[in-house]
Structure formats: structure tokens, C-alpha cells
C-alpha positions as CSV (number, residue, x, y, z in Angstrom):
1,X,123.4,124.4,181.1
2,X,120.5,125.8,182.5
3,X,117.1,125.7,180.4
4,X,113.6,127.6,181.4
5,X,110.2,127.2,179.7
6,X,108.9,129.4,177.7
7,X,106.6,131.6,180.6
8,X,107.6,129.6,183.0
9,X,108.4,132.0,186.6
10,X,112.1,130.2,187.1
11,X,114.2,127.7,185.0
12,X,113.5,124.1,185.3
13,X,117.4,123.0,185.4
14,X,120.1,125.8,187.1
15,X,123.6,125.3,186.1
16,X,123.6,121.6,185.6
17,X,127.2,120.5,184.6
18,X,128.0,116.6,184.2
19,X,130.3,114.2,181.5
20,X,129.0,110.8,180.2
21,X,131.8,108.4,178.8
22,X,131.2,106.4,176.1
23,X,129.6,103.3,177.0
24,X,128.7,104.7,180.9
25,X,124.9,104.1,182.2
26,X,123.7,107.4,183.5
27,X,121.1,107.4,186.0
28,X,118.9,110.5,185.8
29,X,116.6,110.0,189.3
30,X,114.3,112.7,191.4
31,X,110.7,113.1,191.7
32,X,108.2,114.5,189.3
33,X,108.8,117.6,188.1
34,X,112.4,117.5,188.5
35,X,113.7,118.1,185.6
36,X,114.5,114.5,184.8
37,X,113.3,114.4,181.2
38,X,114.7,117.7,180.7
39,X,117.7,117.0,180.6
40,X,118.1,113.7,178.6
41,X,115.5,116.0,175.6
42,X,118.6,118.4,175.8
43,X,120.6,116.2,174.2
44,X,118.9,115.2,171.0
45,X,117.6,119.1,170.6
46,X,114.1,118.2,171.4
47,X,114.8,121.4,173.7
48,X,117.4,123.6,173.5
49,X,119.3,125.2,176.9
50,X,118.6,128.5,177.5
51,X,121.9,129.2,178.9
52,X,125.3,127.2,178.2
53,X,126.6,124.2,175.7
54,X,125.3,120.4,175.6
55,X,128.1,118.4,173.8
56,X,127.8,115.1,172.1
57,X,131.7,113.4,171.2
58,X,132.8,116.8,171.5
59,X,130.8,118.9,169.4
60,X,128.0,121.5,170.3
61,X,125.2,119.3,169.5
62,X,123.8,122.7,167.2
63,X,126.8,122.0,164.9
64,X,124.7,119.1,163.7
65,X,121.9,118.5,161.4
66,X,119.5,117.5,163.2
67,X,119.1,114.0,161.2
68,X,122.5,113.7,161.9
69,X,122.2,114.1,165.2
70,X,119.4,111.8,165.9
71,X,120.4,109.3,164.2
72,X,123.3,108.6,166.6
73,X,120.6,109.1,169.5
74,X,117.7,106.5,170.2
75,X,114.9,107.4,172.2
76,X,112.1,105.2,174.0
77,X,109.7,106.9,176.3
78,X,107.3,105.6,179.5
79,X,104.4,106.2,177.0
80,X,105.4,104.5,173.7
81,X,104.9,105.8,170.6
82,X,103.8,102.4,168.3
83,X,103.1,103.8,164.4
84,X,100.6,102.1,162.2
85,X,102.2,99.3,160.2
86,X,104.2,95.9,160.9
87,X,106.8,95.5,163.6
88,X,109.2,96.2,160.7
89,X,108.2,99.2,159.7
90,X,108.1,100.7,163.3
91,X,111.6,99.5,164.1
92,X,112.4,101.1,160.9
93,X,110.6,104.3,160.4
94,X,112.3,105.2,156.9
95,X,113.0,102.0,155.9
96,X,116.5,102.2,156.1
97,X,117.6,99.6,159.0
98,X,118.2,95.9,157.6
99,X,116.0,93.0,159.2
100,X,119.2,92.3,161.0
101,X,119.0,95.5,163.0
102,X,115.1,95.1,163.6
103,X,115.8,91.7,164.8
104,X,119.1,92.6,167.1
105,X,116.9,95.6,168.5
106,X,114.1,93.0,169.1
107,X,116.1,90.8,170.8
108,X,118.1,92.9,173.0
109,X,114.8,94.7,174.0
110,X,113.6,91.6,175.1
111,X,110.3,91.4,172.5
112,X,111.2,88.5,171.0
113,X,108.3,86.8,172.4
114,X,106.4,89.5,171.0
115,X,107.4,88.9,167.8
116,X,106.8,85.5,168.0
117,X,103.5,85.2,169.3
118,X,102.6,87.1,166.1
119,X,100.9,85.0,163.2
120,X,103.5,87.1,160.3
121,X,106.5,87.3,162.9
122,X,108.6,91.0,162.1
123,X,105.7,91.5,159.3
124,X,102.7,91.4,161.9
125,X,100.2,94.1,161.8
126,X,100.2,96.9,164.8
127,X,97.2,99.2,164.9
128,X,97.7,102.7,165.8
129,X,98.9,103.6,169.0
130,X,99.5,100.1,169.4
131,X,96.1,99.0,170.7
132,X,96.7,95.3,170.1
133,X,99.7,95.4,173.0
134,X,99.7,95.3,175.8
135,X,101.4,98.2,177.7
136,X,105.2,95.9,178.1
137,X,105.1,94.9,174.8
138,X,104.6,98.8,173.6
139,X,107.2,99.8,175.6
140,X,109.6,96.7,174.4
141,X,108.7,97.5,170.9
142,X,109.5,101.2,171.5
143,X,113.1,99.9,173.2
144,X,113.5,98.1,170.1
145,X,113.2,100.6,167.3
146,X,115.9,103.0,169.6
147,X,117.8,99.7,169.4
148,X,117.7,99.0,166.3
149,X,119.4,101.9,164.8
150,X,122.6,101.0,167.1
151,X,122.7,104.2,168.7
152,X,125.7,105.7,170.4
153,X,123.4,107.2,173.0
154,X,120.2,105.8,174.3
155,X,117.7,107.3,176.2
156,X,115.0,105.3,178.3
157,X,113.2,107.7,179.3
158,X,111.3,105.7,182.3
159,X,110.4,103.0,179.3
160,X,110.7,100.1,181.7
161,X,107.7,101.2,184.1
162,X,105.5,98.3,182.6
163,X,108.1,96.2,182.3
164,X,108.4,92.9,185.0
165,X,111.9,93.0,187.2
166,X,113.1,90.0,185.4
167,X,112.5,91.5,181.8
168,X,113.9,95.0,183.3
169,X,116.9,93.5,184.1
170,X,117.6,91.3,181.2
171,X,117.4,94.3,178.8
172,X,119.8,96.1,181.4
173,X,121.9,93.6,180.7
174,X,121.5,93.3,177.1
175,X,122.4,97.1,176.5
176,X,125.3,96.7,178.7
177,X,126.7,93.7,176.8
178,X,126.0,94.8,173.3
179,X,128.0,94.5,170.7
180,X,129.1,98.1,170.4
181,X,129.5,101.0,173.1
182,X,126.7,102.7,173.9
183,X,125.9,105.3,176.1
184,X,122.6,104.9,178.1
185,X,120.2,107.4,180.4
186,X,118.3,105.9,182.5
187,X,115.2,108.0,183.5
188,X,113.5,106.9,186.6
């Protein structure tokens, strides 16, 4: 694909070509303004390529709806976006993910602690933006809603940068031993 912004002088990405297996961890690396984010936003349409096809299980991701095609894609960002409401409700948005999913996400995004500290536990109050956590526990809370849905493709789009080594690692790990084959981006 290659993909340009609108009034931008040149295209941010030229005639980038790569495959991702089911269950692979891509690592999408370079400096700012690379082009890093770019590409993984391809993928769940937030952008669409100027030039060329992005695929997803072998079908032009513009075939599909785009509910349909992000709901098989989860999504957590460097700056977290933590909704007004409980823990439940931000690891499931529309209300359709069972407490089991919440919790798995929770606890594979390493924010059980999180959960726990709070007085009403999955049914704690977040303000807006998340103000009552800290900048890890955003981030883990974000990791968990993309969890939570048991994507086939996750995206952590540099959503570990407030995250310790140990806790970094330990989610690693968790993704890569889930329960179900996912495909995971890295951004970093």
C-alpha cells in the first residue's frame, strides 16, 4: 500500500508490502514520524491507503462493515481513551461483552490490581478521561477493553510506554499464551 495525507507534499508510507500469520507478533519500530501508526490505523480503516489493498483473513478489509470489521480488531493507544462510567462499562462499550470477558481482558492486561484496589471492584466509578488513574493503570484499562472483546488482531499502539518492565512483559506474555490466536502489532 502506499497512503498520503490529505495536503501532505509526499506519502507517509511508499509501497509497503508485508503478511502477518495468525497468532504472529509484529513489531512496527522507527522514529517519530515514521509512519508507525499509520500503518497499524490501515487496518481497522481508521485510514484508508491511497494506493493498493490491506487484507484481513483474506478479504479487502472494505468488503466489511465496518462494525464487522472492528469488532475482530482491538485497539489500545499510548494515550488511553478511559470513558465515563465503571470499569465494566469501559471494557464493554455497548454492553455486549459478559463479565467473563471484562474479567479475562482485566487479567491478561495485567489490571487486576486495578480492579482490586477499587472499593466496587469491575463496578468502580472512572471519571472522564480517567483522571482518578494513574497514567499505567489508563493504559492497562485501555489494554483491557481491546482484550476483552477477544480480538483476532490487536494493536498496541505504543500502550505500554507507562507501563514498568515487569508489568510490560507479563502482558507480553499473557497475549502470547491466550487462550485463542491472536495477532498482535506492537508499536514502539
Amino acid at each position: 500500500v502506499t497512503f498520503a495525507y490529505p495536503d501532505a507534499g509526499a506519502p507517509s508510507l511508499t509501497d509497503v508490502t508485508f503478511t502477518a500469520r495468525r497468532g504472529e507478533t509484529i513489531g512496527v519500530i522507527g522514529g517519530t514520524g515514521s509512519g508507525k501508526s499509520t500503518i497499524v490505523n490501515l487496518l481497522p480503516r481508521l485510514y484508508d491507503a491511497s494506493e493498493g489493498t490491506v487484507f484481513l483473513d483474506g478479504k479487502d478489509v472494505k468488503s466489511y462493515s465496518l462494525k464487522e470489521l472492528r469488532k475482530k480488531i482491538g485497539i489500545a493507544l499510548q494515550r488511553p481513551a478511559v470513558f465515563k462510567g465503571t470499569i465494566r462499562s469501559n471494557g464493554s462499550p455497548l454492553g455486549d461483552l459478559s463479565d467473563e470477558n471484562i474479567n479475562a481482558g482485566i487479567e491478561k492486561a495485567q489490571a487486576a490490581d486495578v480492579v482490586k484496589a477499587k472499593e466496587s471492584g469491575i463496578d468502580s466509578v472512572l471519571e472522564q478521561n480517567g483522571r482518578n488513574l494513574s497514567g499505567g493503570q489508563r493504559q492497562r484499562i485501555s489494554v483491557a477493553r481491546a482484550l476483552a472483546k477477544r480480538p483476532e488482531v490487536l494493536i498496541l499502539d505504543d500502550s505500554s510506554s507507562a507501563l514498568d518492565y515487569i508489568t510490560d512483559l507479563k502482558l507480553r506474555r499473557a497475549i502470547k499464551n491466550s487462550d485463542y490466536p491472536v495477532t498482535t502489532f506492537i508499536v514502539s
